[in-house]
KOLVEXLUM-876499 format. One record per residue (C-alpha): residue in one letter; z negated, x negated, y negated. Coordinates in steps of 0.02 Angstrom, whole numbers, plus 50000, padded with zeros to 5 digits. Layout:
<nodes>
AZXY...
</nodes>
This chain:
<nodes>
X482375109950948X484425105750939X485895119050928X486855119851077X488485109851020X489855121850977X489065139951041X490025148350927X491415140350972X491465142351157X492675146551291X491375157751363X490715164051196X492895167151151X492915176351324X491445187151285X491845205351340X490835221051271X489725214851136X489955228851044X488715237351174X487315228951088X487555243250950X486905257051057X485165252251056X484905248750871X486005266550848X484785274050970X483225267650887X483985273550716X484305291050796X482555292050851X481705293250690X482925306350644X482215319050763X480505331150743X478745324250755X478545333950918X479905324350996X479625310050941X477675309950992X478435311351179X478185296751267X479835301151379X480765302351234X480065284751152X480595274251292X482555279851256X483045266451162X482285254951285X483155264551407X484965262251349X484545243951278X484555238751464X485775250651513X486905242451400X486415224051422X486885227851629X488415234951594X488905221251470X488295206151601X489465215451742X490845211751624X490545195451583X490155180951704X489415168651606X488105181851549X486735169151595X487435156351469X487705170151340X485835175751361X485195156451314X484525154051492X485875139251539X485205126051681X484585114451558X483705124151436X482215125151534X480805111751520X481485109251312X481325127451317X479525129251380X478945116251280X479485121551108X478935141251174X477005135251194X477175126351028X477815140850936X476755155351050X475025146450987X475375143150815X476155161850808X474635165550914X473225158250798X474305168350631X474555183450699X472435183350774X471885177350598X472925193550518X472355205950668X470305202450639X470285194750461X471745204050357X471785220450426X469995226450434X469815221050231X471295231450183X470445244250282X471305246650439X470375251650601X470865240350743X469715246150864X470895260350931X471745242951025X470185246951157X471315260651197X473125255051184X473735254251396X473525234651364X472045238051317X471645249351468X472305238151594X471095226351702X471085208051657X471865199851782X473165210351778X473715209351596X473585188451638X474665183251645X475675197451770X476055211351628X476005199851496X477215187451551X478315202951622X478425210051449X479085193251380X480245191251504X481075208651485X480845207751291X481595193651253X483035197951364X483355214151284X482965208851101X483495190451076X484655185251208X485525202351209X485235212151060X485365197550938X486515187851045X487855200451056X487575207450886X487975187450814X489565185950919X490175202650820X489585196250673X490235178050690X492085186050625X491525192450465X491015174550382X492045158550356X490645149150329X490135140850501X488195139350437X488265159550408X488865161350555X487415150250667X486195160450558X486865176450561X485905186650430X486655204750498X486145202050663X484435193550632X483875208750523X484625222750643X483735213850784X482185209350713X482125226750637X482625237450801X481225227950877X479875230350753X480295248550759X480475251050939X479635269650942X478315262951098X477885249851006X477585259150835X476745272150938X475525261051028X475025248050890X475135260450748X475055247350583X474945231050673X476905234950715X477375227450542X476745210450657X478185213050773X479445211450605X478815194150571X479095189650728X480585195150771X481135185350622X480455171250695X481075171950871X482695178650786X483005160050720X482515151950840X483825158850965X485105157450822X484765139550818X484585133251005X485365146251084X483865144351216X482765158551288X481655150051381X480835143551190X480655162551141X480165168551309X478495154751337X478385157551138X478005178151165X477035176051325X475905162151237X475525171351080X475175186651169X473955179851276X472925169651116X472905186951037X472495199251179X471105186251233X470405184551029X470685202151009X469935210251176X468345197951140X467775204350979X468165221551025X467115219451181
</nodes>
C-alpha cells in the first residue's frame, strides 16, 4: 500500500470547501449520550447521527467537485484497492472471530443475543453479500472517506510536521471513536462495540496512508462476512 504523492498538498485538497461539516456528526453522536435513557433507547432517535453524517457529507460533495478524489475513490485506486481490502478484511476477519467465540464467552459475556441482532434476523442470502456489502459501502463513505477525511484536512493546519499531518492523530481518534460509538451500533452489538474501536483505528490508518477507499471498503465487507459466517455457525 503507497501514499498518494502529495494529498495533503493538493490543488483539490487546497480547494476543499466545507470540511468543517464533518463536525456535525461526531457533535451529534456526542449530543446523543447526553440525553435520557428513554430517548436514547429509541431507535428513531439512534439513527440521528447517521442521519446528519450523510446529510452533511451531500452537502459538502455539492460544494466541492472533486469530492470523488477527496473521498479516496480516484480512477486508479481500484484493483490496488481491492486487493489490499481482502488482505486486511480476512486477517481482521480471523481476529475479530477468534475474540467474538474465544475471548468474550471466558470473560463472561453472552453472545448468543447476536441470534437476534436484525443481521442476525435477516435470511442468508440476503445478508451475502447484498446488506453486507451495502453497509461497507455506506460506512466507509460516511466514516473514513468523509468523517476522517474532512476531519484531517482541518486538522492538517494545526501541525508543522508533514508526518503529523499524513497521520493525523485528532482526526483518527474522533473518527474511530464516533464510529465505535455510533448509538445503532452500541445498541445492536451491546459489548462487542468496543470491536468497532479497533477497527476503526485500523481502517483509520489505512485511509491516512493511501488515501484509497476501495482498501477499507473490500477490507469491511470481507471481515464482515468471515465473522457473520463463523459467528451465525456456532450459534446455529
Amino acid at each position: 500500500m503507497t501514499t498518494e504523492p502529495g494529498r495533503y498538498a493538493t490543488p483539490a485538497q487546497a480547494k476543499e470547501r466545507r470540511a468543517a461539516l464533518a463536525l456535525f456528526p461526531a457533535a451529534t453522536t456526542l449530543a446523543f449520550y447526553t440525553l435520557p435513557a428513554s430517548l436514547q433507547e429509541q431507535t428513531v432517535i439512534q439513527f440521528v447521527p447517521q442521519i446528519v453524517a450523510y446529510i452533511a457529507l451531500s452537502l459538502w460533495a455539492m460544494r466541492n467537485h472533486s469530492f470523488a478524489s477527496l473521498l479516496g475513490l480516484g480512477k486508479g485506486n481500484l484493483s490496488n484497492g481491492l486487493r489490499c481490502g481482502l488482505l486486511t478484511g480476512l486477517v481482521l476477519g480471523c481476529l475479530n472471530t477468534l475474540v467474538i467465540l474465544t475471548v468474550y464467552p471466558h470473560l463472561g459475556y453472552d453472545i448468543s443475543f447476536l441470534k437476534t441482532t436484525p443481521h442476525g434476523r435477516l435470511p442468508f442470502l440476503i445478508m451475502v453479500p447484498w446488506v453486507i456489502c451495502g453497509i461497507a459501502l455506506f460506512v466507509e463513505l460516511n466514516f473514513r472517506g468523509f468523517l476522517i477525511g474532512r476531519l484531517a484536512s482541518l486538522e492538517s493546519g494545526l501541525w508543522e510536521s508533514g508526518s503529523v499531518q499524513r497521520f493525523s492523530p485528532l482526526a483518527l481518534v474522533t473518527s474511530a471513536l464516533t464510529f465505535a460509538f455510533d448509538p445503532f451500533m452500541v445498541n445492536t452489538f451491546q459489548h462487542l462495540h468496543w470491536i468497532a474501536l479497533w477497527d476503526g483505528l485500523v481502517w483509520g490508518i489505512i485511509w491516512l496512508r493511501t488515501g484509497n477507499l476501495y482498501i477499507t471498503i473490500a477490507a469491511h465487507a470481507v471481515e464482515v462476512t468471515v465473522m457473520y459466517l463463523a459467528v451465525r455457525t456456532v450459534l446455529e
